[in-house]
ZAMARGU-4260 file (C-alpha; in steps of 0.2 Angstrom, whole numbers, plus 5000, padded with zeros to 4 digits):
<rodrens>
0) 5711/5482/4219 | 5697/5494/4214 | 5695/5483/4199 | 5693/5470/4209 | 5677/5476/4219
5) 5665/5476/4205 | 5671/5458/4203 | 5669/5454/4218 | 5652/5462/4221 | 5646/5452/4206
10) 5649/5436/4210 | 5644/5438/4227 | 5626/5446/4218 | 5627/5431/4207 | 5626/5419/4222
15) 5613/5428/4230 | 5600/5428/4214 | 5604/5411/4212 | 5600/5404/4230 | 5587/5417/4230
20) 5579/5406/4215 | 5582/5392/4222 | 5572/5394/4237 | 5558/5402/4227 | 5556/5387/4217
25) 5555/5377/4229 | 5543/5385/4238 | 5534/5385/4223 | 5534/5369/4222 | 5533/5364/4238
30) 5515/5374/4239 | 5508/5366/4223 | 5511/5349/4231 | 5501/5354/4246 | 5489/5361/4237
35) 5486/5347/4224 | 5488/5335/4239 | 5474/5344/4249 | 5462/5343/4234 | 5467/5327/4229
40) 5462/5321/4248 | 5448/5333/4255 | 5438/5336/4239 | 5441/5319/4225 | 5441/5308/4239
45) 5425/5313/4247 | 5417/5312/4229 | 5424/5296/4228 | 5418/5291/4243 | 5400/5295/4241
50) 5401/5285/4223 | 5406/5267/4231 | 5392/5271/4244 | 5379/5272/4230 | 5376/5289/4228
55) 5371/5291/4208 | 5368/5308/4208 | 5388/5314/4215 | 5396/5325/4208 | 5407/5319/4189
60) 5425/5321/4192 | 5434/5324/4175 | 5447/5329/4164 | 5435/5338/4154 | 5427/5347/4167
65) 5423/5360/4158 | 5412/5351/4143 | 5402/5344/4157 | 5389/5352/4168 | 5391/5352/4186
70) 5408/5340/4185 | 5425/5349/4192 | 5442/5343/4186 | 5453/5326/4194 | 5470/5332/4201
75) 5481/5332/4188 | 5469/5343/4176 | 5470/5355/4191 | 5487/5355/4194 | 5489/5361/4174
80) 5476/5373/4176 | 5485/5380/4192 | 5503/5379/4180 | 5491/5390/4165 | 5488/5403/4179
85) 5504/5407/4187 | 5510/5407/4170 | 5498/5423/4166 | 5502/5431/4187 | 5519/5427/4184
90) 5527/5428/4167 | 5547/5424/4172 | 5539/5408/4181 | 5534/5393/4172 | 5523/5378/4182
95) 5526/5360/4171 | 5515/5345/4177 | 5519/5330/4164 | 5521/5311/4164 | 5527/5300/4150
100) 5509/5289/4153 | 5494/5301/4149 | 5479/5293/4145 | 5476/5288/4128 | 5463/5301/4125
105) 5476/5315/4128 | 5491/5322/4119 | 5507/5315/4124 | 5518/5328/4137 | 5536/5330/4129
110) 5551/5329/4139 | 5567/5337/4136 | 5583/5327/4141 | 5584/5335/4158 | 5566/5330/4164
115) 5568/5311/4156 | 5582/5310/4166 | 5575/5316/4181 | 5560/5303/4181 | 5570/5290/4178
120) 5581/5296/4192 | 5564/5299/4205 | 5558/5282/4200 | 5574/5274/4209 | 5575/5286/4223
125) 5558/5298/4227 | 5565/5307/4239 | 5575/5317/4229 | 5574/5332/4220 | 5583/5335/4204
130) 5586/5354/4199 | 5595/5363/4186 | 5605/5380/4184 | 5611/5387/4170 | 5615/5407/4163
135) 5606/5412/4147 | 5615/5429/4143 | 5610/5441/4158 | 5597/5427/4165 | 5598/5414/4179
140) 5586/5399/4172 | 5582/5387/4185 | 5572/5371/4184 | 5568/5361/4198 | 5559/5345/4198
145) 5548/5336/4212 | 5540/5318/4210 | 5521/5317/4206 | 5516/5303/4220 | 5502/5291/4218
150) 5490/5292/4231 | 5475/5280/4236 | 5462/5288/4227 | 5475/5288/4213 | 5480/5270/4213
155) 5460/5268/4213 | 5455/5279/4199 | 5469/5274/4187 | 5470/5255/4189 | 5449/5257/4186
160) 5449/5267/4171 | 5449/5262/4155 | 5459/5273/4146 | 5473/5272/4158 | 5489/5264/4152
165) 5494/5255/4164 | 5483/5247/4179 | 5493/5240/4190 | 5497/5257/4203 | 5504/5257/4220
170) 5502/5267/4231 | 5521/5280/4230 | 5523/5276/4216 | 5532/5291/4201 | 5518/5294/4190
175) 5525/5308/4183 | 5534/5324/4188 | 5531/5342/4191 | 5543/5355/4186 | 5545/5372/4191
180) 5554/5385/4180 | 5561/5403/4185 | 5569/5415/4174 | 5577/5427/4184 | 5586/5440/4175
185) 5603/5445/4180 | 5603/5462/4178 | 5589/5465/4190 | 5596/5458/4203 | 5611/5468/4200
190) 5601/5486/4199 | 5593/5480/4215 | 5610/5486/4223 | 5608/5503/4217 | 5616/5512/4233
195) 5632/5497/4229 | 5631/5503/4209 | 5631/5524/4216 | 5646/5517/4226 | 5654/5509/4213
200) 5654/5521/4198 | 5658/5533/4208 | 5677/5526/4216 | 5679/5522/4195 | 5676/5539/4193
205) 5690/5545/4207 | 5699/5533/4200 | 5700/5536/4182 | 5701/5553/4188 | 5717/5548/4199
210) 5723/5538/4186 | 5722/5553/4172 | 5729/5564/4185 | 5744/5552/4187 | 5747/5550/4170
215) 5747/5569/4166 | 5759/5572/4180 | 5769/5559/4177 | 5771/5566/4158 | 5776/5583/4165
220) 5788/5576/4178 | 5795/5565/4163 | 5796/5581/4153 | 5804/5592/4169 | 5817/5575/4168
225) 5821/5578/4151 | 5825/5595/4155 | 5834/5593/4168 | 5845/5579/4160 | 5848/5593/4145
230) 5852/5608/4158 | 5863/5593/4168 | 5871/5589/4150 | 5873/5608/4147 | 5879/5611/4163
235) 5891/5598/4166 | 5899/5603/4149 | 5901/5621/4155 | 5910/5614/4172 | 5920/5604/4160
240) 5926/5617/4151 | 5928/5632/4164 | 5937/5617/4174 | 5951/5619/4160 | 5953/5638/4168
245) 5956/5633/4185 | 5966/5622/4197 | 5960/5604/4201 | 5959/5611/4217 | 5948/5627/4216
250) 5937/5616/4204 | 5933/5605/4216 | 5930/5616/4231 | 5922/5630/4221 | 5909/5614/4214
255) 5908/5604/4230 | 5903/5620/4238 | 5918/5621/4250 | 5921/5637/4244 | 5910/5652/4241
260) 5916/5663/4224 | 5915/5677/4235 | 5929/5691/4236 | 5938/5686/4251 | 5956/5681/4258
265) 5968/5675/4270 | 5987/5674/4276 | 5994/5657/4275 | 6011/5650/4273 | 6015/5642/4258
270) 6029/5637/4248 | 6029/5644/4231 | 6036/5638/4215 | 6041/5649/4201 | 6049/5644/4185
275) 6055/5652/4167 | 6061/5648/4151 | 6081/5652/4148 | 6082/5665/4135 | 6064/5661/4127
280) 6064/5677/4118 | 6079/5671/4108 | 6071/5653/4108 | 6054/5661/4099 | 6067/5670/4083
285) 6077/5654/4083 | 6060/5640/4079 | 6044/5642/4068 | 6029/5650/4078 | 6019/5631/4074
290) 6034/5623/4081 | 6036/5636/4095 | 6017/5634/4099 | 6018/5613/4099 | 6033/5616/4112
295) 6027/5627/4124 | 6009/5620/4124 | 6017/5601/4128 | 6028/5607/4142 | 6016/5618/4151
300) 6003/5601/4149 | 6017/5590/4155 | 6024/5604/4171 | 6003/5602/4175 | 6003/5586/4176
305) 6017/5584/4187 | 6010/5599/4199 | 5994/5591/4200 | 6003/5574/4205 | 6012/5582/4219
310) 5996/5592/4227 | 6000/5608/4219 | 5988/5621/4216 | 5994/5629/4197 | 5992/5648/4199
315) 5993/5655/4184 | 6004/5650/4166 | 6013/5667/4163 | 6019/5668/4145 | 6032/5653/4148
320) 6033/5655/4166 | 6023/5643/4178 | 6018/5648/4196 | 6013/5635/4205 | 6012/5636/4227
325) 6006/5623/4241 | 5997/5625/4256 | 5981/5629/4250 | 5966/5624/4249 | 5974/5608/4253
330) 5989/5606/4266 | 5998/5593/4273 | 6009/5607/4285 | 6023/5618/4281 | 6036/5606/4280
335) 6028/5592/4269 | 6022/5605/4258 | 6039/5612/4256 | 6046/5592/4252 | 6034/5590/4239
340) 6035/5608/4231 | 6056/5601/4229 | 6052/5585/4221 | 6040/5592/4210 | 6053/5601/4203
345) 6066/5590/4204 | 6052/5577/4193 | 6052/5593/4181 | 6070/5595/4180 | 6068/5575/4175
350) 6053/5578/4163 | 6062/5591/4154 | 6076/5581/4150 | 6066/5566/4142 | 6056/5582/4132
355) 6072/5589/4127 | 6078/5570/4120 | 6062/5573/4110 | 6060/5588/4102 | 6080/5586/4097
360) 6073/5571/4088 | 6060/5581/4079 | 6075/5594/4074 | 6075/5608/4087 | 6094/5609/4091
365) 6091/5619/4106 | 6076/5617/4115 | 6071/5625/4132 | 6079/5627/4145 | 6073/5630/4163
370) 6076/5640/4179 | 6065/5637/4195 | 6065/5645/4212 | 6057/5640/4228 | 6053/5651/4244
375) 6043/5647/4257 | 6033/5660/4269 | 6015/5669/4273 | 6007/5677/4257 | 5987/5684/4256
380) 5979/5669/4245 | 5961/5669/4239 | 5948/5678/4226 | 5956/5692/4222 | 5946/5703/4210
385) 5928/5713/4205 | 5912/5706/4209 | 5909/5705/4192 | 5927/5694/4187 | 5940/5688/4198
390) 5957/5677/4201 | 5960/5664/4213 | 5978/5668/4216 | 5991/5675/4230 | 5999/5691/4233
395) 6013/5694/4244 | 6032/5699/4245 | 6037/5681/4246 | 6028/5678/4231 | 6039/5691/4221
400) 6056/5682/4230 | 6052/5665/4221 | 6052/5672/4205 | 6068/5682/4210 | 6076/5665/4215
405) 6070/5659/4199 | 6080/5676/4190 | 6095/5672/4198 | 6097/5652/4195 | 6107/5647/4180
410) 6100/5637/4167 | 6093/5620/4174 | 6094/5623/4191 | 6083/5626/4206 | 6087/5639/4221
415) 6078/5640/4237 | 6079/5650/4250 | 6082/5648/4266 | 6067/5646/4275 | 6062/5634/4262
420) 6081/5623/4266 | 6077/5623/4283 | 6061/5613/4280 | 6068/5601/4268 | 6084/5600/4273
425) 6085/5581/4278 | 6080/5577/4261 | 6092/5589/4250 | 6109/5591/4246 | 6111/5610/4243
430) 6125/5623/4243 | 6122/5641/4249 | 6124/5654/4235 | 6132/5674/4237 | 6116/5684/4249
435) 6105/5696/4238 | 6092/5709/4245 | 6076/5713/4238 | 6063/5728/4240 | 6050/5724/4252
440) 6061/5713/4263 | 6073/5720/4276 | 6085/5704/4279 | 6100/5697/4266 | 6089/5683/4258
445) 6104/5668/4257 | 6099/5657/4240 | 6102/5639/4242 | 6105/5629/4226 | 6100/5612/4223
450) 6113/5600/4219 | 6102/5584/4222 | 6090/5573/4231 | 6093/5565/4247 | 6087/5545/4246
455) 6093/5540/4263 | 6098/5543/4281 | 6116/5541/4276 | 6118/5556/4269 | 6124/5548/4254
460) 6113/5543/4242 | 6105/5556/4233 | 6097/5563/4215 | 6108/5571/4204 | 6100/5583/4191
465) 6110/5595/4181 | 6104/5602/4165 | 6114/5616/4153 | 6112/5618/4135 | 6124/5603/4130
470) 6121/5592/4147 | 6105/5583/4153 | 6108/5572/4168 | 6097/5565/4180 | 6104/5551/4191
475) 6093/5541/4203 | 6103/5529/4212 | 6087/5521/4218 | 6081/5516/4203 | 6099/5507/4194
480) 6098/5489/4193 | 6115/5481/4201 | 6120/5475/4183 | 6115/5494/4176 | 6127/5504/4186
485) 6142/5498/4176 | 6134/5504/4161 | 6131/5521/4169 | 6150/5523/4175 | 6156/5519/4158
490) 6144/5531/4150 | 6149/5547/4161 | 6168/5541/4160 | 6167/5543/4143 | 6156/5560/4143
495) 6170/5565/4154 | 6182/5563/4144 | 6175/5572/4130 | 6172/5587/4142 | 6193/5584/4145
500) 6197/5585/4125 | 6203/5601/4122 | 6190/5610/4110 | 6195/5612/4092 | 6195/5631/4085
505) 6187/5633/4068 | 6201/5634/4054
</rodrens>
């Protein structure tokens, strides 16, 4: 738009000189005429007038004035004379008076195409005027052009004269044509605006200046961007990587700002889940420290997975041991934390098995097997630590009874205790184990060991899990086709009766 202005404000300058030459030519024009007119009238016609009434000694009228003492000069020569001396006053303006019928004794006018055609044009229509406007570089060049009318004493003096061309004159009629010519160069006009020019320079000033300004600043800004994209970059590579030292959980409090790292904690009841590998010291002599590795790191991946799926927080990975607890920072309510903590481990139990199916077909003959234990009660969870490092974790006696649940379970099993039965009883099918006490808690804590799932209000229908060293069984009722579960009896009748055979003692 600032562009635009200068633009703007020469055309409109352009307009101006031009209708400013325009008026100045006719004026021009317009005062020759008169002045010629009043000659013509008031001085040759009075001499004219005292030759037809006989006075011989009148004054000599000619062309050629100045070669004659005492004579002055007929219309036309005047009107040249007057063209030679605004010519001198006024160099940018140019005074024409011509005809295409000068008198035989004189030199012939030439006439450019434009001033032919207007005298052709005038001798069809007088009272017009023909004009032209054209641009020569910086300079408006305009012509305009006016008939040359024949007046009494004209008619009289040219149809008399014997050098005339033609003798047969009305009175109107085009004998020629004068032309006025202005040069009017362009650029004055536009320095005659010089308060408009201060104006203008100076808003193209501010706005270069602005422009510059905006540039610059718009590099730094895209330099700040490139920056920050890199730090952005860098930083979320960090997150992703300290996000593989924490819970799901914490990582998304702690980088949603939920959370505050700050050194602070808070009693909450929770269910907590601990789980160990059988005899893993034994396991670690029996397979390769490579193979051993491979294990351990696929079912600590896969237990994760299936935390994560049920809304548990993963503590900590112990050696082989997992603890995992729910009820914070999420919750759903003690009870619905407690039934998924149980299916979490019953989908672990199931996991296990279909790992054990592999690693037997990659050549482990005995591969893990695991306890779990479930308690449910109020523990201190939160950042437990220095200022300078710290654990998100929980602290509490009930803690230590899951992992002593977990001690006590035989291989593939899960105990709970009681407060965790009570809140998941409608959906368990459990038998009460022998009471054990444990320092720190006052009361006989009763175990409770899983002996399967509950599918349905009947009571019935449940999931059975049992895993030992030579047995893996998971049965989910819910999930048998109807034309399946003919398959599965034959299959367990004949695992039973295997179990029956008597075993045959080496020779």
């Amino acid at each position: 738009m600032l562009a635009g202005l200068p633009l703007a404000a020469w055309l409109d300058v352009s307009t101006l000189s031009r209708d400013a030459v325009h008026r100045q030519a006719q004026d021009m024009s317009s005062l020759i005429t008169s002045i010629r007119s009043y000659y013509s009238t008031n001085v040759v016609g009075r001499i004219l007038a005292a030759h037809a009434a006989g006075q011989e000694n009148g004054t000599v009228l000619s062309h050629n004035y100045a070669n004659i003492p005492g004579a002055i000069p007929i219309p036309a020569t005047l009107s040249l004379e007057l063209g030679d001396v605004i010519k001198e006053q006024q160099a940018n303006i140019t005074y024409r008076f011509v005809s295409d019928l000068p008198f035989k004794n004189r030199a012939s006018h030439d006439l450019d195409k434009f001033e032919s055609d207007a005298l052709t044009a005038l001798r069809t229509n007088p009272k017009q005027t023909m004009t032209e406007n054209k641009r020569s570089g910086f300079t408006n060049i305009f012509r305009l052009v006016t008939p040359v009318l024949m007046g009494p004493a004209c008619v009289a003096c040219h149809n008399t004269h014997p050098e005339s061309p033609k003798t047969d004159w009305k009175v109107g009629d085009v004998r020629g044509i004068q032309e006025v010519i202005i040069r009017q160069p362009f650029a004055a006009n536009v320095f005659a605006f010089k308060y408009l020019l201060a104006y203008f320079i100076c808003v193209a000033v501010l706005g270069a200046s602005f422009i510059v300004m905006q540039r610059r600043q718009a590099s730094v800004l895209h330099a700040f961007n490139r920056d920050l994209e890199s730090t952005n970059e860098f930083l979320a590579s960090i997150s992703l990587k300290i996000s593989r030292y924490l819970s799901p959980q914490i990582y998304k409090s702690i980088f949603s700002g939920q959370r505050d790292v700050v050194i602070q904690t808070e009693r909450k009841r929770l269910t907590i889940f601990f789980s160990d590998i059988k005899d893993f010291t034994a396991t670690t002599e029996r397979l390769q420290p490579e193979a051993l590795t491979e294990m351990l790191n696929e079912y600590l991946t896969e237990m994760s997975k299936i935390a994560l799926k049920h809304g548990g927080t993963v503590d900590k990975f112990i050696g082989d041991a997992i603890l995992v607890f729910f009820g914070d920072p999420e919750t759903k309510g003690a009870a619905e934390d407690a039934k998924a903590c149980l299916r979490m481990a019953v989908d672990m139990q199931q996991r296990l098995g279909e790992l054990k199916a592999k690693w037997r077909r990659d050549g482990t003959a005995e591969p893990f097997i695991v306890r779990m234990g479930i308690n449910s009660g109020y523990c201190n969870v939160g950042n437990f630590g220095s200022t300078d490092r710290m654990d998100y974790t929980i602290i509490g006696a009930e803690a230590n009874l899951a992992a002593r649940l977990q001690s006590i379970a035989e291989g593939g099993k899960i105990v709970m205790s009681y407060e965790t039965y009570a809140l998941v009883e409608d959906i368990v099918e459990a038998v009460p184990l022998a009471p054990i006490t444990m320092k720190g808690i006052q009361r006989d804590i009763v175990p409770y060991e899983v002996q399967g799932l509950l599918l349905g209000n009947d009571g019935h229908s449940r999931v059975m899990s049992e895993h030992f060293a030579g047995l893996d069984l998971h049965l989910n009722m819910s999930q048998l086709e109807p034309g399946e579960r003919s398959k599965v009896k034959a299959a367990l009748m004949e695992a039973l009766a295997a179990v029956e055979k008597p075993t045959e003692k080496p020779a």
